[in-house]
C-alpha positions in Angstrom: -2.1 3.8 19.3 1.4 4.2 18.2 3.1 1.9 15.3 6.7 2.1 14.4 6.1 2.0 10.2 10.0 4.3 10.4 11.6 3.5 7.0 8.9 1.4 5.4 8.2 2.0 1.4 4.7 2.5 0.5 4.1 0.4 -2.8 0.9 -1.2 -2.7 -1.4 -2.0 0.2 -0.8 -5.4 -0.1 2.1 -4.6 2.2 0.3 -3.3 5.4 -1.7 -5.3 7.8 -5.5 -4.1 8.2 -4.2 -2.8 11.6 -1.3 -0.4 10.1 -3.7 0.6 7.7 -6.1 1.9 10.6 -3.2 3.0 11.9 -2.6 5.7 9.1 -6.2 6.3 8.8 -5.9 7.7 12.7 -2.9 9.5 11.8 -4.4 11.1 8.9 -8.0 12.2 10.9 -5.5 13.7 13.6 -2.8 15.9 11.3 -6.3 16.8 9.2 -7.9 18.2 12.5 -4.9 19.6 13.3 -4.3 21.5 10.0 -7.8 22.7 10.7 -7.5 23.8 13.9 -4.2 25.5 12.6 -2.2 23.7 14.9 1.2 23.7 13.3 2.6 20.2 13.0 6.4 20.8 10.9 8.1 17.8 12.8 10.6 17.1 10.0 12.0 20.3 9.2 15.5 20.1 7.8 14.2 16.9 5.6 13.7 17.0 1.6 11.9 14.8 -0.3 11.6 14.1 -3.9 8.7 13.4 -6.4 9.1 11.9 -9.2 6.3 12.7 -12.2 6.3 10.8 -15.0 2.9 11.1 -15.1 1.4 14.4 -14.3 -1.2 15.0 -11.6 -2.8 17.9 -10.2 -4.3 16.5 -6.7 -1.1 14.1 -6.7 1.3 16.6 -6.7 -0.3 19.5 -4.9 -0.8 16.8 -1.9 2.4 15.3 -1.9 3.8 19.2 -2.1 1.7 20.9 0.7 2.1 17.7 2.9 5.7 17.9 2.7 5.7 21.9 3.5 2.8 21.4 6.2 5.2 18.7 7.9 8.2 21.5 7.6 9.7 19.8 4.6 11.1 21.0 0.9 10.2 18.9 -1.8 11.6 18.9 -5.2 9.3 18.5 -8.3 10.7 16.1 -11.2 8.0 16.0 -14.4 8.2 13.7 -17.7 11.3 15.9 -18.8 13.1 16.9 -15.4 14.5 13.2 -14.4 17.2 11.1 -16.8 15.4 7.9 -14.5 15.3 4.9 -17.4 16.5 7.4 -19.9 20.2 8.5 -19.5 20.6 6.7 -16.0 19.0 3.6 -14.3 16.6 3.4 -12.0 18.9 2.0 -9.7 21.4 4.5 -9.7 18.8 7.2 -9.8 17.6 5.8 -6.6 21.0 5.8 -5.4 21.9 9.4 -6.1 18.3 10.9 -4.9 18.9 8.8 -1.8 21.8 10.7 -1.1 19.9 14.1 -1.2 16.2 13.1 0.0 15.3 11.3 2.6 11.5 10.3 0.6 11.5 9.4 -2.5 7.6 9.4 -4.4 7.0 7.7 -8.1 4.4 8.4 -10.1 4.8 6.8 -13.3 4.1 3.5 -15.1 5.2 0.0 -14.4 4.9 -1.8 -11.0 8.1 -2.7 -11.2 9.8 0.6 -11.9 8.5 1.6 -8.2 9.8 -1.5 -6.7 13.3 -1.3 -8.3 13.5 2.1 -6.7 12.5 0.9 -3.4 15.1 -2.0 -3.9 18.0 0.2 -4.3 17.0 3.9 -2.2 18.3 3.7 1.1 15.2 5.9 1.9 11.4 5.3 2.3 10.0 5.3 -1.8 6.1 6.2 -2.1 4.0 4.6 -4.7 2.1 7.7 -6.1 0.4 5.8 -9.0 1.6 2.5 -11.4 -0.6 1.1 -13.7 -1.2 -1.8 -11.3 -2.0 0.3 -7.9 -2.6 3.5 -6.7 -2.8 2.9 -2.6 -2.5 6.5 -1.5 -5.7 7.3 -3.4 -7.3 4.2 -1.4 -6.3 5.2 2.3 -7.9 9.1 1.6 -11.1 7.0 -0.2 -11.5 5.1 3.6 -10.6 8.4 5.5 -13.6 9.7 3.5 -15.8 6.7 4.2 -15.0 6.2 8.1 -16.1 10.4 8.0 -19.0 9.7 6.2 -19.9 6.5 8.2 -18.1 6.4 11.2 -16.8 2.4 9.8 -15.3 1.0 6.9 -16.3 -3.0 8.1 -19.6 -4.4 6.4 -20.2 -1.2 3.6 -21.0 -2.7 0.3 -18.6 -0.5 -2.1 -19.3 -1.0 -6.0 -16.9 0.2 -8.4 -18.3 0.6 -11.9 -16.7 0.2 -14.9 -12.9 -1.0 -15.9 -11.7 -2.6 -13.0 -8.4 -4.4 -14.3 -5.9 -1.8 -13.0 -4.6 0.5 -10.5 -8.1 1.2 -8.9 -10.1 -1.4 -9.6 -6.9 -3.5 -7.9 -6.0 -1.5 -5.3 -9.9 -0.7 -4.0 -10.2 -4.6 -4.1 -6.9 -5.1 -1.6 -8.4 -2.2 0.9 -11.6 -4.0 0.6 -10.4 -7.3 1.1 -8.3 -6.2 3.9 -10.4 -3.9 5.7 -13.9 -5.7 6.0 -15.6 -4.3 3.7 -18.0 -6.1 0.5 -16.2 -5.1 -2.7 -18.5 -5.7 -5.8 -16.8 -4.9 -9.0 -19.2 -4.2 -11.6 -18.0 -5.0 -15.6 -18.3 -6.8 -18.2 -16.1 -10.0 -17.7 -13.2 -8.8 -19.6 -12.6 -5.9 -18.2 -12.7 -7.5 -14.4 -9.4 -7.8 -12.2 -6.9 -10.5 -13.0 -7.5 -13.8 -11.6 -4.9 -14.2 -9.3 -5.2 -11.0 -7.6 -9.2 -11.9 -6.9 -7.9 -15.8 -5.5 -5.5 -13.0 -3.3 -8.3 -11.0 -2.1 -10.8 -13.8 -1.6 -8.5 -14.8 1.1 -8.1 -11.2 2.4 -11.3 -10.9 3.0 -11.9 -14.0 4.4 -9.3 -13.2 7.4 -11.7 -9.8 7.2 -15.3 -10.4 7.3 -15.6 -8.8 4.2 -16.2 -10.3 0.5 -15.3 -9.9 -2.8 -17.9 -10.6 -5.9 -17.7 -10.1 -9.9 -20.7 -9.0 -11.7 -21.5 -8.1 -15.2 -24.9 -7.5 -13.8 -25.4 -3.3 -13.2 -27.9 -4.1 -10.7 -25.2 -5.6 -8.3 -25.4 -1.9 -7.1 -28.4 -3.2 -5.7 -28.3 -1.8 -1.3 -24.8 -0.5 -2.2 -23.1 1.9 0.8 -20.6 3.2 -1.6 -20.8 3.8 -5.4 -17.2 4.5 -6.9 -16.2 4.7 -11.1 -13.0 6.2 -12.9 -12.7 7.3 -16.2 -12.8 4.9 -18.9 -9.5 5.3 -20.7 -6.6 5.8 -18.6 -3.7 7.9 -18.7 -1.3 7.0 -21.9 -3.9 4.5 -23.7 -4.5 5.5 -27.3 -7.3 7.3 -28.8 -8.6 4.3 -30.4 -9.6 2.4 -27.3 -12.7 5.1 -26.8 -14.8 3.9 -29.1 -14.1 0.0 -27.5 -15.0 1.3 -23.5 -17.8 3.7 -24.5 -19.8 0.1 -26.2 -19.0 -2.0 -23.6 -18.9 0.7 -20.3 -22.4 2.5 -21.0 -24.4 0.2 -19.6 -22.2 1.0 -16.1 -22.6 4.5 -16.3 -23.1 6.3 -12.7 -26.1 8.1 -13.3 -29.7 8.9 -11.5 -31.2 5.7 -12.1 -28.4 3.2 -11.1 -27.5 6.0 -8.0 -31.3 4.9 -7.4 -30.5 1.3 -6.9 -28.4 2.0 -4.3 -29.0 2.7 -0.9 -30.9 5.9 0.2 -27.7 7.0 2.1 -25.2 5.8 -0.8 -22.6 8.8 -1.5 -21.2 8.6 -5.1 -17.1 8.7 -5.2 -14.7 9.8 -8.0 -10.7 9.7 -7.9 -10.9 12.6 -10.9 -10.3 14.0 -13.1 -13.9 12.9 -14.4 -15.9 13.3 -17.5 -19.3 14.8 -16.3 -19.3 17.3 -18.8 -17.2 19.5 -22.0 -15.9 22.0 -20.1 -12.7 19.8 -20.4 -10.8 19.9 -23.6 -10.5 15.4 -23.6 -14.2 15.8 -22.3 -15.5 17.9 -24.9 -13.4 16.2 -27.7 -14.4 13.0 -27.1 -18.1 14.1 -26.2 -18.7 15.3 -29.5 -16.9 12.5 -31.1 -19.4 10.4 -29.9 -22.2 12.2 -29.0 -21.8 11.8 -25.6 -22.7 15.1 -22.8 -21.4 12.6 -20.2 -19.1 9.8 -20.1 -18.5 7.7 -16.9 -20.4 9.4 -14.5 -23.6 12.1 -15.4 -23.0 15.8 -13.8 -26.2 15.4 -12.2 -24.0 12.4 -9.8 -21.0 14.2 -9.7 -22.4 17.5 -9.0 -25.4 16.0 -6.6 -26.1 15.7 -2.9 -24.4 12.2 -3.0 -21.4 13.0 -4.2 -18.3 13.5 -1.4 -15.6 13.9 -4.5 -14.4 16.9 -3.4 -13.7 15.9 0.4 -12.1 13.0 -1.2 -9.6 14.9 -3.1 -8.6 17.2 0.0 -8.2 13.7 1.7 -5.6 12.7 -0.8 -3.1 15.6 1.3 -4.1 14.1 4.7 -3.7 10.5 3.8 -0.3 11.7 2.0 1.0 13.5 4.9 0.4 10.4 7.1 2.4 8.4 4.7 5.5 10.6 4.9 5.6 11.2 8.4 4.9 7.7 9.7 7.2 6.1 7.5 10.3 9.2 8.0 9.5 8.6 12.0 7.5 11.8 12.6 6.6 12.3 16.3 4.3 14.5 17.1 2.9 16.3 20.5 
């Protein structure tokens, strides 16, 4: 089925029906079996695109880069201290002058509303590559993962573990909501989604099929399909917060036992970088700060015959590439 998403942004998923979703999930399956197949599939050669970096990111960039090269496209790289945006110029003139140049612009970066003021003033499609509220390309390569796993997203019982009042705790909620799926977020009370978002969602997945629950129970893992966490401390938070999340996340930890509450089948999922182990210098800094080997998820998970992280990341690229070329008006043979 063919959708005409031509010039759309890409901010958060609360923008896309459940059917243009499925839309880029097909799209994604069909330029990853291409890729495999080495089929070439460079449709928008002659077209640049720009990423913007104020956060770094290793499976961010490196999808957003080979995407763009895969689909025939240059891409320009702009980290914490290559772009003026907010600092010497406005966002609204940077969007103006890189709109001139590019025809994509990505953010990666902080506020919400940064990546909407962008997409207010570019002339050009503007990708949300992380805010602090969402992170929706991460979510469409989670559900290409999932519908490979499972062959359906409708009717899974996904369980996120842990801190779920940002980017992915939000945005796995919409895709939930949206796509049929029972989303379980699994917290202590204050670190659960904002209130309004959850009314939002309620509703989603009432339209869906699917549900939404809060639990501060870790036995809501209970016949899970899906069992997801992130780190505890995000990007840019302050060493002091550690201490805080480590009392009041522990009991949420992904490890054998709670892995064992879930169903037989369950496949453990991670958006990285994760702290399974010190063989990182925050892991390892932090891990003997606090005695800790492990932090949000135990390396027996992460490194077991559950876990599908790594197919996950390499679906960030496919997801990505979908993105770009259905919203720049790829067609393909």
């Amino acid at each position: 089925m063919n959708m005409n998403l031509q010039g759309r942004d890409f901010l958060t998923l609360l923008d896309y029906t459940p059917e243009e979703i499925g839309y880029l999930l097909d799209l994604a399956a069909d330029l990853k079996a291409k890729k495999k197949a080495g089929i070439a599939h460079d449709v928008l050669r002659g077209k640049n695109v720009a990423l913007i970096f104020e956060k770094t990111s290793t499976r961010t960039r490196c999808a957003f880069e080979v995407a763009a090269h895969d689909l025939g496209m240059g891409s320009t790289y702009l980290d914490p201290t290559g772009s003026q945006i907010g600092k010497k110029e406005s966002i609204a003139d940077t969007a103006q002058v890189l709109s001139g140049m590019f025809e994509g612009i990505e953010y990666r970066g902080f506020g919400q509303e940064i990546v909407k003021e962008l997409a207010k003033y570019a002339d050009v499609p503007v990708w949300n590559g992380l805010t602090n509220e969402f992170h929706p390309t991460q979510i469409l390569a989670d559900f290409l993962t999932l519908r490979e796993q499972f062959g359906t997203l409708k009717g899974l019982k996904f369980v996120y573990m842990g801190d779920a009042r940002y980017n992915m705790g939000n945005s796995l909620m919409i895709g939930c909501a949206k796509m049929g799926l029972n989303f379980v977020a699994c917290a202590p009370k204050a670190y659960w989604p904002d209130k309004a978002l959850v009314a939002r969602c309620l509703a989603l997945a009432a339209q869906s099929g699917g549900s939404v629950t809060l639990s501060e129970n870790p036995d809501a893992v209970s016949g899970a399909d899906v069992v997801y966490t992130d780190v505890w401390v995000s990007m840019g938070e302050p060493v002091e917060v550690w201490a805080e999340r480590i009392d009041a996340l522990a009991p949420y930890q992904a490890n054998a036992a709670l892995m064992a509450k879930a169903k037989p089948t369950a496949v453990f999922m991670h958006c990285l970088p994760a702290y399974h182990d010190h063989k990182t210098a925050v892991g390892k800094e932090m891990g003997e700060k606090f005695g800790r080997t492990e932090m949000e998820v135990t390396d027996e998970v992460f490194n077991g015959p559950q876990s599908i992280v790594f197919r996950e990341a390499e679906n960030r690229m496919h997801t990505i590439k979908a993105v770009m070329a259905a919203t720049l008006g790829a067609e393909f043979a």
